[in-house]
mmCIF file as Biopython writes it, N, C-alpha, C and O atoms, coordinates in Angstrom:
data_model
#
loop_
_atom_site.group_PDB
_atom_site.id
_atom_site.type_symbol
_atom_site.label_atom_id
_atom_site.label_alt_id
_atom_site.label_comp_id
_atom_site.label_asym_id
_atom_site.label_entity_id
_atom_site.label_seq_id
_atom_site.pdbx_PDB_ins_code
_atom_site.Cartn_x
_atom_site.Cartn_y
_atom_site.Cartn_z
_atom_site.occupancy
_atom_site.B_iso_or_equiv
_atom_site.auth_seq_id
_atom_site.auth_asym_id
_atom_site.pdbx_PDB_model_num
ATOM 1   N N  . UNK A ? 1  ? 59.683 -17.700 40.811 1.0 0.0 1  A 1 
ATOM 2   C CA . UNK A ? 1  ? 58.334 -17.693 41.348 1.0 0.0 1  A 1 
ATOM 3   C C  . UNK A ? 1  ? 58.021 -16.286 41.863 1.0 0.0 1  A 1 
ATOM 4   O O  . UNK A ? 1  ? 58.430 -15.642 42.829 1.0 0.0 1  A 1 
ATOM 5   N N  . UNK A ? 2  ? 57.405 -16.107 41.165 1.0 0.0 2  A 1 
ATOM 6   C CA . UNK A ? 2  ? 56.575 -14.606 41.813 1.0 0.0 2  A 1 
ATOM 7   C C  . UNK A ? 2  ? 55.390 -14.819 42.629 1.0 0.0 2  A 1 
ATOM 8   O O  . UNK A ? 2  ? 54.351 -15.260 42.137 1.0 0.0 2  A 1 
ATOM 9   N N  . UNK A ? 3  ? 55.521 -14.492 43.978 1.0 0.0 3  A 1 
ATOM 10  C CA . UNK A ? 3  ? 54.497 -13.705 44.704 1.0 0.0 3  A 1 
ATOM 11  C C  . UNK A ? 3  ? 54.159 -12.512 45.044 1.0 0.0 3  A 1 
ATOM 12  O O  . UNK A ? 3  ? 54.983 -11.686 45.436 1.0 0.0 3  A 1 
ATOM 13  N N  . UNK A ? 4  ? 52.634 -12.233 44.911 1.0 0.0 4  A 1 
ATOM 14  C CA . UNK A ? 4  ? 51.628 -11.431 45.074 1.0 0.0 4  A 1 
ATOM 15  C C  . UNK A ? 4  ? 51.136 -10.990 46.649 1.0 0.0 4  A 1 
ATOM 16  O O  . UNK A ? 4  ? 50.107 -11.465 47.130 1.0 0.0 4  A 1 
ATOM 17  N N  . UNK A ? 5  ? 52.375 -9.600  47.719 1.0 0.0 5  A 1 
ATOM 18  C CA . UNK A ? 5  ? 52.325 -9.920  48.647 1.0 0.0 5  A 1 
ATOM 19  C C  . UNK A ? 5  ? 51.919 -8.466  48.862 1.0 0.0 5  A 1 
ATOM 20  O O  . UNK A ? 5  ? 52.449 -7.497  48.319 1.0 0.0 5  A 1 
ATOM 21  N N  . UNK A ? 6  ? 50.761 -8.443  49.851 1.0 0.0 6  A 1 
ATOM 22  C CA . UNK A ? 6  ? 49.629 -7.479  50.154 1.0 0.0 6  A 1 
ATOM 23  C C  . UNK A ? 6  ? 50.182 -6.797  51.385 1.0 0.0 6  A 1 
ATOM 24  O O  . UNK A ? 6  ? 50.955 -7.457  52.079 1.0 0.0 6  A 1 
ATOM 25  N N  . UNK A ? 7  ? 49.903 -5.632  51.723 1.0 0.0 7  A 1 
ATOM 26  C CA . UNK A ? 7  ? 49.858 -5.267  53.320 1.0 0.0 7  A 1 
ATOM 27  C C  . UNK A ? 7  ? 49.134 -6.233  54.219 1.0 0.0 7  A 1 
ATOM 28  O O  . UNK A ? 7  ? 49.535 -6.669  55.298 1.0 0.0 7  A 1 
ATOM 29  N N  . UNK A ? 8  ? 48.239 -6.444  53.732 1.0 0.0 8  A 1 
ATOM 30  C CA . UNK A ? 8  ? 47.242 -7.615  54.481 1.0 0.0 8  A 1 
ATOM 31  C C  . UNK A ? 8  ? 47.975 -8.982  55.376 1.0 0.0 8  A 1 
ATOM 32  O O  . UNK A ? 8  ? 47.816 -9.505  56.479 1.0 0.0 8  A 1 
ATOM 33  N N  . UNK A ? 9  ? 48.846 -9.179  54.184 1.0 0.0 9  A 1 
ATOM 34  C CA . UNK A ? 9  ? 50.000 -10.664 54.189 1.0 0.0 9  A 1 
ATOM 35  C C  . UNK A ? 9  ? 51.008 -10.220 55.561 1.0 0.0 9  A 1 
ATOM 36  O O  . UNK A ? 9  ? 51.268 -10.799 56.616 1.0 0.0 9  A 1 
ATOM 37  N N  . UNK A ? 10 ? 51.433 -8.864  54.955 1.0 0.0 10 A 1 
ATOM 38  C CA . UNK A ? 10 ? 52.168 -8.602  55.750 1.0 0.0 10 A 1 
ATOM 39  C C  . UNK A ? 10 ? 52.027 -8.416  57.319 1.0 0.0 10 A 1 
ATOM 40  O O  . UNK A ? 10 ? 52.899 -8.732  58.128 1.0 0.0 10 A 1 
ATOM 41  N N  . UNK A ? 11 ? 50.891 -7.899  57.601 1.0 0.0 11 A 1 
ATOM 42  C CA . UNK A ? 11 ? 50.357 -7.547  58.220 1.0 0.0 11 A 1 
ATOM 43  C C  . UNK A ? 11 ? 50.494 -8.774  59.344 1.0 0.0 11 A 1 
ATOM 44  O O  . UNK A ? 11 ? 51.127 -8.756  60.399 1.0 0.0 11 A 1 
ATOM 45  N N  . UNK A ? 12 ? 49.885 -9.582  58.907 1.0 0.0 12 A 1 
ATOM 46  C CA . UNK A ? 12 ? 49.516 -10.958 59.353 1.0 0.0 12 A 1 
ATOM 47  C C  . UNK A ? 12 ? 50.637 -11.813 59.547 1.0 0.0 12 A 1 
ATOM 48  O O  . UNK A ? 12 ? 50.566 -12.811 60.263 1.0 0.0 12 A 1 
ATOM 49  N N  . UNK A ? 13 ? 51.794 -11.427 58.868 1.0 0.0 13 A 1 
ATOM 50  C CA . UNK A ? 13 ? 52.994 -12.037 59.396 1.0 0.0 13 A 1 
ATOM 51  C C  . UNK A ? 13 ? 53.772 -11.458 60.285 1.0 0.0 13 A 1 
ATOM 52  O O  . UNK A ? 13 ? 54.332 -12.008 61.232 1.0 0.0 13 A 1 
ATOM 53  N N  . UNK A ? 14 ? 53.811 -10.276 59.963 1.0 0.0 14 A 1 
ATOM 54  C CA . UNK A ? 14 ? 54.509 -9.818  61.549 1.0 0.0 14 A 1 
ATOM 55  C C  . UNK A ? 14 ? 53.748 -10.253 62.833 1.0 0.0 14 A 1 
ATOM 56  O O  . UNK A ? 14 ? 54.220 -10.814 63.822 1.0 0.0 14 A 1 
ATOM 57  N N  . UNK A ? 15 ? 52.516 -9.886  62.608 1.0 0.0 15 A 1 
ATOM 58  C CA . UNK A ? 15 ? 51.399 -10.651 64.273 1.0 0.0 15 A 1 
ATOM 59  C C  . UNK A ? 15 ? 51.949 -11.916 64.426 1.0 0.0 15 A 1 
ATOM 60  O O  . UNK A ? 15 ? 52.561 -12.141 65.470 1.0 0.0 15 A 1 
ATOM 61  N N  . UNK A ? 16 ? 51.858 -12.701 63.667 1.0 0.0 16 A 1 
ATOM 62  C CA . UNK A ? 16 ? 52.101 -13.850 63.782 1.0 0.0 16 A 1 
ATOM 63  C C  . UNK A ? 16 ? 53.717 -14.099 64.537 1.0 0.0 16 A 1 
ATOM 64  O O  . UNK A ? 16 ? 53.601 -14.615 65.649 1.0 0.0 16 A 1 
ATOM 65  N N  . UNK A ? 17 ? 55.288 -13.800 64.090 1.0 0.0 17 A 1 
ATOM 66  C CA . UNK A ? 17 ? 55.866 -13.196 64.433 1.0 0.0 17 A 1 
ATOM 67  C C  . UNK A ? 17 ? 56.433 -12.899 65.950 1.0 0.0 17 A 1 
ATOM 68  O O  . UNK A ? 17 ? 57.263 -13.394 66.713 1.0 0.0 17 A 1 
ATOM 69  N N  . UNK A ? 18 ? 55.346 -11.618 65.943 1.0 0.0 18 A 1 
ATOM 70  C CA . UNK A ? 18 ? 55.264 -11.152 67.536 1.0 0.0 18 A 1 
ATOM 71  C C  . UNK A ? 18 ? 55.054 -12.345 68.462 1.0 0.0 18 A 1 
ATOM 72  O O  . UNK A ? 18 ? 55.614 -12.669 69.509 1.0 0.0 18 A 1 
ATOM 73  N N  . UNK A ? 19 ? 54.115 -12.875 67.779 1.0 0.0 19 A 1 
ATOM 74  C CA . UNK A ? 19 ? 53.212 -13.976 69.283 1.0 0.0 19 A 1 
ATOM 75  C C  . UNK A ? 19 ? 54.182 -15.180 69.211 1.0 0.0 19 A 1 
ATOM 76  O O  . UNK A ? 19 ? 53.999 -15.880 70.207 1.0 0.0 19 A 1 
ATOM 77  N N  . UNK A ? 20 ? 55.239 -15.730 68.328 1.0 0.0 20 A 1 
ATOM 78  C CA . UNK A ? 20 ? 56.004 -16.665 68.347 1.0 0.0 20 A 1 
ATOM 79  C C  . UNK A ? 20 ? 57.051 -15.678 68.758 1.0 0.0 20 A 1 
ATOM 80  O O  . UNK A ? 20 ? 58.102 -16.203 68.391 1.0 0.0 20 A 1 
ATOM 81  N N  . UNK A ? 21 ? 57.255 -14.848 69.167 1.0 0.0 21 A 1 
ATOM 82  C CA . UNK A ? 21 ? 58.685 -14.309 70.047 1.0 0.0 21 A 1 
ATOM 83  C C  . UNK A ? 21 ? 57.898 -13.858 71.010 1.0 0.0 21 A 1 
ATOM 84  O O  . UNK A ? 21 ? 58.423 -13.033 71.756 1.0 0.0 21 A 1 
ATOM 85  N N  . UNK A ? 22 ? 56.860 -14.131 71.209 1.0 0.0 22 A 1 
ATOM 86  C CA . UNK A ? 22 ? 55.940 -14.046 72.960 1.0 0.0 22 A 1 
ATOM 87  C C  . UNK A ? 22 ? 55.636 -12.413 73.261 1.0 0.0 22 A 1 
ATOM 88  O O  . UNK A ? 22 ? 55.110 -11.957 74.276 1.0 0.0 22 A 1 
ATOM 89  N N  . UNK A ? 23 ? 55.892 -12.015 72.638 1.0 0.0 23 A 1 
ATOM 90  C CA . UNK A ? 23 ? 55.106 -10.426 72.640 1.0 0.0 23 A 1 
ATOM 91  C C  . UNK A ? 23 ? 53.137 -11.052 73.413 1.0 0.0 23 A 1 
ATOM 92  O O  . UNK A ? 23 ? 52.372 -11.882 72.922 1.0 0.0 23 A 1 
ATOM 93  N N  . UNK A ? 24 ? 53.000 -10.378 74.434 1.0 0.0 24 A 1 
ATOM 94  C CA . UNK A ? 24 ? 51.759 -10.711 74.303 1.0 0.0 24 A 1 
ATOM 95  C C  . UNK A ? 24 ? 50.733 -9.614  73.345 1.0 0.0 24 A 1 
ATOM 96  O O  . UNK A ? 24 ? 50.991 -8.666  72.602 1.0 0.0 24 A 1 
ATOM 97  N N  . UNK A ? 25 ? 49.069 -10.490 73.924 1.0 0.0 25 A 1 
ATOM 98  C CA . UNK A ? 25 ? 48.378 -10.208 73.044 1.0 0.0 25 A 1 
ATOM 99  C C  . UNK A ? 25 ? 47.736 -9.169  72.817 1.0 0.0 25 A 1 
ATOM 100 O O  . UNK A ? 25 ? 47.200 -8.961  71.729 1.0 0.0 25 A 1 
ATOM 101 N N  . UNK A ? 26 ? 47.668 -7.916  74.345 1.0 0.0 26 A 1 
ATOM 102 C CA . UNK A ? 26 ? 47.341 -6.857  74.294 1.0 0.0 26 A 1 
ATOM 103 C C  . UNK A ? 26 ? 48.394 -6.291  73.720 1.0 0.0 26 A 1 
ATOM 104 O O  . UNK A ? 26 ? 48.173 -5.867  72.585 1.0 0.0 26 A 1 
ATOM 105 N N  . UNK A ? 27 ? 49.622 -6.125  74.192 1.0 0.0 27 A 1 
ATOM 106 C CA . UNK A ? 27 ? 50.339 -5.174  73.224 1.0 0.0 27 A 1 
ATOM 107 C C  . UNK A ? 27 ? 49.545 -5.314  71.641 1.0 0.0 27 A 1 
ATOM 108 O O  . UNK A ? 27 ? 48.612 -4.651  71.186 1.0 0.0 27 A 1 
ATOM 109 N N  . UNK A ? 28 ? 50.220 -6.297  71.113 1.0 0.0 28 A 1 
ATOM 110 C CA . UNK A ? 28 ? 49.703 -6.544  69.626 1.0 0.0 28 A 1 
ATOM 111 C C  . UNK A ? 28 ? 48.210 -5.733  69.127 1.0 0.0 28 A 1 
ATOM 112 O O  . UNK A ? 28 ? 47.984 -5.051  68.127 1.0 0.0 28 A 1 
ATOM 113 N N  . UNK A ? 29 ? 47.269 -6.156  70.357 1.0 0.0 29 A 1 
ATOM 114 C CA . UNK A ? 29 ? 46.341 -4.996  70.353 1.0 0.0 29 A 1 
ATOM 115 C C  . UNK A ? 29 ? 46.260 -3.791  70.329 1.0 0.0 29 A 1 
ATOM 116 O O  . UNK A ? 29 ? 45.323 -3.159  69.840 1.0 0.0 29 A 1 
ATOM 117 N N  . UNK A ? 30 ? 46.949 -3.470  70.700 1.0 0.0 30 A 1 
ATOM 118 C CA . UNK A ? 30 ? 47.691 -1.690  70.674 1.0 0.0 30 A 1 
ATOM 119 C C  . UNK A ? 30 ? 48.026 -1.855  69.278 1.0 0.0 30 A 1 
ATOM 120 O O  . UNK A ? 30 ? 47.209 -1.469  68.443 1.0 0.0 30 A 1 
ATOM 121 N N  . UNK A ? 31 ? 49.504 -2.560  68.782 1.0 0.0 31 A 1 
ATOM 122 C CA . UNK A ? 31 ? 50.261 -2.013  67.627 1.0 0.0 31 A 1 
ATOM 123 C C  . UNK A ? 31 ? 49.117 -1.950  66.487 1.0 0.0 31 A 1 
ATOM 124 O O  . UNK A ? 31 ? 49.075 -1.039  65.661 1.0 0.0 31 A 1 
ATOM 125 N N  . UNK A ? 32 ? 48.080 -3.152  66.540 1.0 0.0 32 A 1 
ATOM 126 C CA . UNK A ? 32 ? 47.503 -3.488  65.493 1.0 0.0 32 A 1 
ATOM 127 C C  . UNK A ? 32 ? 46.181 -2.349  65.456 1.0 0.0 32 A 1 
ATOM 128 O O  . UNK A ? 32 ? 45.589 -2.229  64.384 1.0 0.0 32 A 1 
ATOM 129 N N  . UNK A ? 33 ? 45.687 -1.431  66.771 1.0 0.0 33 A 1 
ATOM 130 C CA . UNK A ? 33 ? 45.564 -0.081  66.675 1.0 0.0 33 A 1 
ATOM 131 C C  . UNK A ? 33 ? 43.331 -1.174  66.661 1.0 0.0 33 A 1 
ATOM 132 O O  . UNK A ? 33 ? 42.309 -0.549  66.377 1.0 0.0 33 A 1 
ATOM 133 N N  . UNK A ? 34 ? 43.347 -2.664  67.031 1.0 0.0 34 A 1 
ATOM 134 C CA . UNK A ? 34 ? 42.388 -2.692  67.155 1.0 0.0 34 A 1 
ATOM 135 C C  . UNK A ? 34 ? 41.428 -2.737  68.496 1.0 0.0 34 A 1 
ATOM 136 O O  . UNK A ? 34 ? 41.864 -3.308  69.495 1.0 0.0 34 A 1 
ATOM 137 N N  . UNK A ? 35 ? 40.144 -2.142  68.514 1.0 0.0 35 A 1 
ATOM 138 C CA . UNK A ? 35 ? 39.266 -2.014  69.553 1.0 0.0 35 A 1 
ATOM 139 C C  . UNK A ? 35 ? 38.725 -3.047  70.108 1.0 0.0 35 A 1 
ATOM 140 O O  . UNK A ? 35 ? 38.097 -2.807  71.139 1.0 0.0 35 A 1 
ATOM 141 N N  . UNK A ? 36 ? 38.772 -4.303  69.699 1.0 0.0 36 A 1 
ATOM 142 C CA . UNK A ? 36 ? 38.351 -5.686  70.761 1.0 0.0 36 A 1 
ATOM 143 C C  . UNK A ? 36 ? 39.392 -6.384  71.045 1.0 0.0 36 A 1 
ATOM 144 O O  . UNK A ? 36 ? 40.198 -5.888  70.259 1.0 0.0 36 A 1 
ATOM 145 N N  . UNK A ? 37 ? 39.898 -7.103  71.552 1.0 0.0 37 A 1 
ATOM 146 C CA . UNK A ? 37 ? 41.141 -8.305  71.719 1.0 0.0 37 A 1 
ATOM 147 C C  . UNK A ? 37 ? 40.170 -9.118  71.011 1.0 0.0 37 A 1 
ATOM 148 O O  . UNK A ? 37 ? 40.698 -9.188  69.901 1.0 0.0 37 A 1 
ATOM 149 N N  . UNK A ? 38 ? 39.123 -9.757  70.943 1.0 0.0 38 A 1 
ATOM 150 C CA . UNK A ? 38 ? 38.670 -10.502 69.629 1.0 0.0 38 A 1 
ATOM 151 C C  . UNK A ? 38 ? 38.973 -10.722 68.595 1.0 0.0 38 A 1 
ATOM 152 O O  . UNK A ? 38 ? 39.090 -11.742 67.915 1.0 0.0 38 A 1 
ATOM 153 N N  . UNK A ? 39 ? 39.153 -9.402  68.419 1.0 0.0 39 A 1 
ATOM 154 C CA . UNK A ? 39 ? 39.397 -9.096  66.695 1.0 0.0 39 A 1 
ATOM 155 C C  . UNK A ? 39 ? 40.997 -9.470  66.282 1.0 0.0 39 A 1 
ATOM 156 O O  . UNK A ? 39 ? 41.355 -9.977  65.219 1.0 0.0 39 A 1 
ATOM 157 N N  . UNK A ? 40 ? 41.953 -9.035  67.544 1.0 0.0 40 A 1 
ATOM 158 C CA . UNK A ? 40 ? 43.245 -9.195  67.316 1.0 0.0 40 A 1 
ATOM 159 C C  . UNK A ? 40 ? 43.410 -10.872 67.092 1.0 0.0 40 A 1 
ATOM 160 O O  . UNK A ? 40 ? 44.167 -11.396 66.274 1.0 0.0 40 A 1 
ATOM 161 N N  . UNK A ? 41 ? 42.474 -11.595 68.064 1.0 0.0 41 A 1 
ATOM 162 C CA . UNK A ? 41 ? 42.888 -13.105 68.449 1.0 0.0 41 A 1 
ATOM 163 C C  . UNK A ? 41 ? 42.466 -13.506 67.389 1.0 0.0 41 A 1 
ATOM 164 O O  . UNK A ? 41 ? 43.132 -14.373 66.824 1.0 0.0 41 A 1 
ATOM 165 N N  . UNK A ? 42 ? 41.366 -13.076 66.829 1.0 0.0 42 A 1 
ATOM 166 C CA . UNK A ? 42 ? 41.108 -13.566 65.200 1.0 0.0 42 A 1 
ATOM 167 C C  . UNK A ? 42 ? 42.328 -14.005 64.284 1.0 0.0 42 A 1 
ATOM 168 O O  . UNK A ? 42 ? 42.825 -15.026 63.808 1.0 0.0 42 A 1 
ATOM 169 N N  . UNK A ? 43 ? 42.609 -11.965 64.333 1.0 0.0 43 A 1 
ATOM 170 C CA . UNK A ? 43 ? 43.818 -11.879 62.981 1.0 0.0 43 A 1 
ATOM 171 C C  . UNK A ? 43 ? 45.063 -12.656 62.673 1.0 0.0 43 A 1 
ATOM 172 O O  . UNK A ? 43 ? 45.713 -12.938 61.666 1.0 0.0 43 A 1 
ATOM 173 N N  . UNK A ? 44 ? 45.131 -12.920 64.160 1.0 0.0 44 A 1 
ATOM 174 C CA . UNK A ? 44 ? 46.351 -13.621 64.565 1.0 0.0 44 A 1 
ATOM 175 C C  . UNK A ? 44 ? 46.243 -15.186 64.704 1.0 0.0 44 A 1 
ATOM 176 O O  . UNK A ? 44 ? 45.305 -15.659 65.346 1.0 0.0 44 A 1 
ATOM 177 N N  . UNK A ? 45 ? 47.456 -16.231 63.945 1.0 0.0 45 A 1 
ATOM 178 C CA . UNK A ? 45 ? 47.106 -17.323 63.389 1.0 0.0 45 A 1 
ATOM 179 C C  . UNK A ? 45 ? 48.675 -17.721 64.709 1.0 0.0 45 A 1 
ATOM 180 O O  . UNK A ? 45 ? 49.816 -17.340 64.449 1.0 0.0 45 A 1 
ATOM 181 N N  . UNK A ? 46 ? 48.318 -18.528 66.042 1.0 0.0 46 A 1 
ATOM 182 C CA . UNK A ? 46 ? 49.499 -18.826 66.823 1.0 0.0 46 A 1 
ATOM 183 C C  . UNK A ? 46 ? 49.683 -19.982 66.225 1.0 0.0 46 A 1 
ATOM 184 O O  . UNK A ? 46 ? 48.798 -20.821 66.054 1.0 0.0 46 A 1 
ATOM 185 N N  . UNK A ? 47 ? 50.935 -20.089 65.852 1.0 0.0 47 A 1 
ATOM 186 C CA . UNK A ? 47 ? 52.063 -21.380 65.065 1.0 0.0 47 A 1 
ATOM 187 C C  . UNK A ? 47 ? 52.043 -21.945 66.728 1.0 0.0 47 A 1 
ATOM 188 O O  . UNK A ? 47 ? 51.955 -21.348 67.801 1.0 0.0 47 A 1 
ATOM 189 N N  . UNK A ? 48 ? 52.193 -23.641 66.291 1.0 0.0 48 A 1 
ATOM 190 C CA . UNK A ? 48 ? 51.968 -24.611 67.530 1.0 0.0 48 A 1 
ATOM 191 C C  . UNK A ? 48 ? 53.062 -24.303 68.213 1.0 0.0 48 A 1 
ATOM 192 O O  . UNK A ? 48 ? 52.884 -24.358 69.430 1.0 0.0 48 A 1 
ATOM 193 N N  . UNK A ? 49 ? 54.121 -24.000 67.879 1.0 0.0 49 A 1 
ATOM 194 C CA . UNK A ? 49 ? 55.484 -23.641 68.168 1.0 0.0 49 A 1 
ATOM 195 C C  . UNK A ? 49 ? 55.207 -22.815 69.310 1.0 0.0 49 A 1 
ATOM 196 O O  . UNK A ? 49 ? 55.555 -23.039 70.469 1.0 0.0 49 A 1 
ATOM 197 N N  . UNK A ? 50 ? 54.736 -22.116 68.998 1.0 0.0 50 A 1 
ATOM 198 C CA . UNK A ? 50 ? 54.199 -21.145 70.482 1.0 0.0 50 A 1 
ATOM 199 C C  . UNK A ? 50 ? 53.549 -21.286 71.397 1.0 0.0 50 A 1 
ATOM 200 O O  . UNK A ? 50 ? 53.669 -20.799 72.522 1.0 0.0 50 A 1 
ATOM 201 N N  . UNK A ? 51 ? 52.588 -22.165 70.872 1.0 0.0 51 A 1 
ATOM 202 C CA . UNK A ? 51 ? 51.764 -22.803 71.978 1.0 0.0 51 A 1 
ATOM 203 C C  . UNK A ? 51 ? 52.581 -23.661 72.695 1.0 0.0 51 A 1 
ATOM 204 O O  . UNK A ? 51 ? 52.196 -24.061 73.794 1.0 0.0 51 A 1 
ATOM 205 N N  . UNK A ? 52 ? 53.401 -23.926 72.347 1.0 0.0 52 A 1 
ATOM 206 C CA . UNK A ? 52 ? 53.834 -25.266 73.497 1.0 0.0 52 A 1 
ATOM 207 C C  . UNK A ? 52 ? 54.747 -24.550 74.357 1.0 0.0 52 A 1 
ATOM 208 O O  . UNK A ? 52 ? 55.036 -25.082 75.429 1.0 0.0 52 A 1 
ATOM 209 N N  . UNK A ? 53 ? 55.142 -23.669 74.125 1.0 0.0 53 A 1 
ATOM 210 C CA . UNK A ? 53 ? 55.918 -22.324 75.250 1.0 0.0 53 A 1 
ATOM 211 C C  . UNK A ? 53 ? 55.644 -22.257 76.446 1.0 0.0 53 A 1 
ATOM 212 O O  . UNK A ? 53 ? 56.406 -22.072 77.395 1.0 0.0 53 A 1 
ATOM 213 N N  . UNK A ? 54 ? 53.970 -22.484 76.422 1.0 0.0 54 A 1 
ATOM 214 C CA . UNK A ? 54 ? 53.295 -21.545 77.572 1.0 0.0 54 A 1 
ATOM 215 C C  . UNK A ? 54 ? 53.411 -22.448 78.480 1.0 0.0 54 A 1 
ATOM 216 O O  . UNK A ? 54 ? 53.195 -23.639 78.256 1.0 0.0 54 A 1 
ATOM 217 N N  . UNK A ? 55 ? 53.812 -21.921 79.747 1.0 0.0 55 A 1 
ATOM 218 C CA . UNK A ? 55 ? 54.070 -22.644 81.222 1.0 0.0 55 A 1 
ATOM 219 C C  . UNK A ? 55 ? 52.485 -22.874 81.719 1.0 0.0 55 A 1 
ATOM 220 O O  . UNK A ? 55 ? 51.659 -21.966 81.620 1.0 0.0 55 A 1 
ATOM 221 N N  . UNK A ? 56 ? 52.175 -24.112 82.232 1.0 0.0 56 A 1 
ATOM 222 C CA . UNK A ? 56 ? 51.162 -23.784 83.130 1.0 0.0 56 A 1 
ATOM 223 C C  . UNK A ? 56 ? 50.950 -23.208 84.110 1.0 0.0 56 A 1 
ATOM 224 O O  . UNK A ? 56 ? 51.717 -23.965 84.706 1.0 0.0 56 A 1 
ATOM 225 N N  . UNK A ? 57 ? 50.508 -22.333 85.138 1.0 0.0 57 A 1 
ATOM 226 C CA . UNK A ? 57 ? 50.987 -21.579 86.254 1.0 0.0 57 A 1 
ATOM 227 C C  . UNK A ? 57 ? 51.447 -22.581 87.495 1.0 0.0 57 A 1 
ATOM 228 O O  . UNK A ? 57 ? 52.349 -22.648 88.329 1.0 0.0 57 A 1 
ATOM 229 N N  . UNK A ? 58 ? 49.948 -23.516 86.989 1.0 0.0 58 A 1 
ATOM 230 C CA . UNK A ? 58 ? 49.499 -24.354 88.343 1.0 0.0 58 A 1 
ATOM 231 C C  . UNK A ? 58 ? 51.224 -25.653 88.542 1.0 0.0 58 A 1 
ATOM 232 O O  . UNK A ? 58 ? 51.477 -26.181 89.625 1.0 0.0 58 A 1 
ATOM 233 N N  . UNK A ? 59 ? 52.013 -25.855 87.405 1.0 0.0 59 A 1 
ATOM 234 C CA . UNK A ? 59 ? 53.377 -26.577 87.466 1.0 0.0 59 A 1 
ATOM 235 C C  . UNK A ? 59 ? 54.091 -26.039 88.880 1.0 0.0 59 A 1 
ATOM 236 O O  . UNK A ? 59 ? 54.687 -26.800 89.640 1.0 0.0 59 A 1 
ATOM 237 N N  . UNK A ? 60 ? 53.956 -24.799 89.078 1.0 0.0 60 A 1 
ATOM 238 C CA . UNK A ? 60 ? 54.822 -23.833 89.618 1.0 0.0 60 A 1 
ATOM 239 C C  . UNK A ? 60 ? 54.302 -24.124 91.943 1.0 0.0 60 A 1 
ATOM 240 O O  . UNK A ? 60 ? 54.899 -23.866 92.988 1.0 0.0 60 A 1 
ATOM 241 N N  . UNK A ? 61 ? 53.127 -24.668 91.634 1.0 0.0 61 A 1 
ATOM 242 C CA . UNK A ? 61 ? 53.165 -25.277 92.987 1.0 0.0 61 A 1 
ATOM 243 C C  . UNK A ? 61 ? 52.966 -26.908 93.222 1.0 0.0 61 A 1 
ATOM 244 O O  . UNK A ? 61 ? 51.947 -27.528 92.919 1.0 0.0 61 A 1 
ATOM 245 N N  . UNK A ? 62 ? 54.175 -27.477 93.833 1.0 0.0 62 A 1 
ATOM 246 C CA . UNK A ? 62 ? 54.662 -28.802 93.520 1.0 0.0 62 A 1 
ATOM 247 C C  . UNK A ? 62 ? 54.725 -29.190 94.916 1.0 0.0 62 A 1 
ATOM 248 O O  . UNK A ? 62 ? 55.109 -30.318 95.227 1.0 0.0 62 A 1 
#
């Protein structure tokens, strides 16, 4: 099987990547060298896997 794999692809998999090993999202904004965090939160596709990571703060007073 041959795939047809772009900078684009690539691109989009390392972001992806980053944010599932918890890099946050400004850095990524930096590496990805873009001018809104919009644009980054766009590019970037978070696998549920990551989402379920995130602590709530409010857990933390009990």
């Amino acid at each position: 099987m041959h795939k047809n794999v772009k900078p684009h692809s690539l691109r989009h998999s390392i972001t992806t990547h980053l944010l599932e090993q918890g890099t946050d999202l400004r850095s990524i904004q930096t590496l990805l060298s873009h001018n809104s965090l919009r644009t980054t939160q766009i590019y970037a596709n978070v696998a549920n896997t990551a989402m379920n990571t995130i602590k709530n703060p409010l857990d933390s007073f009990q």
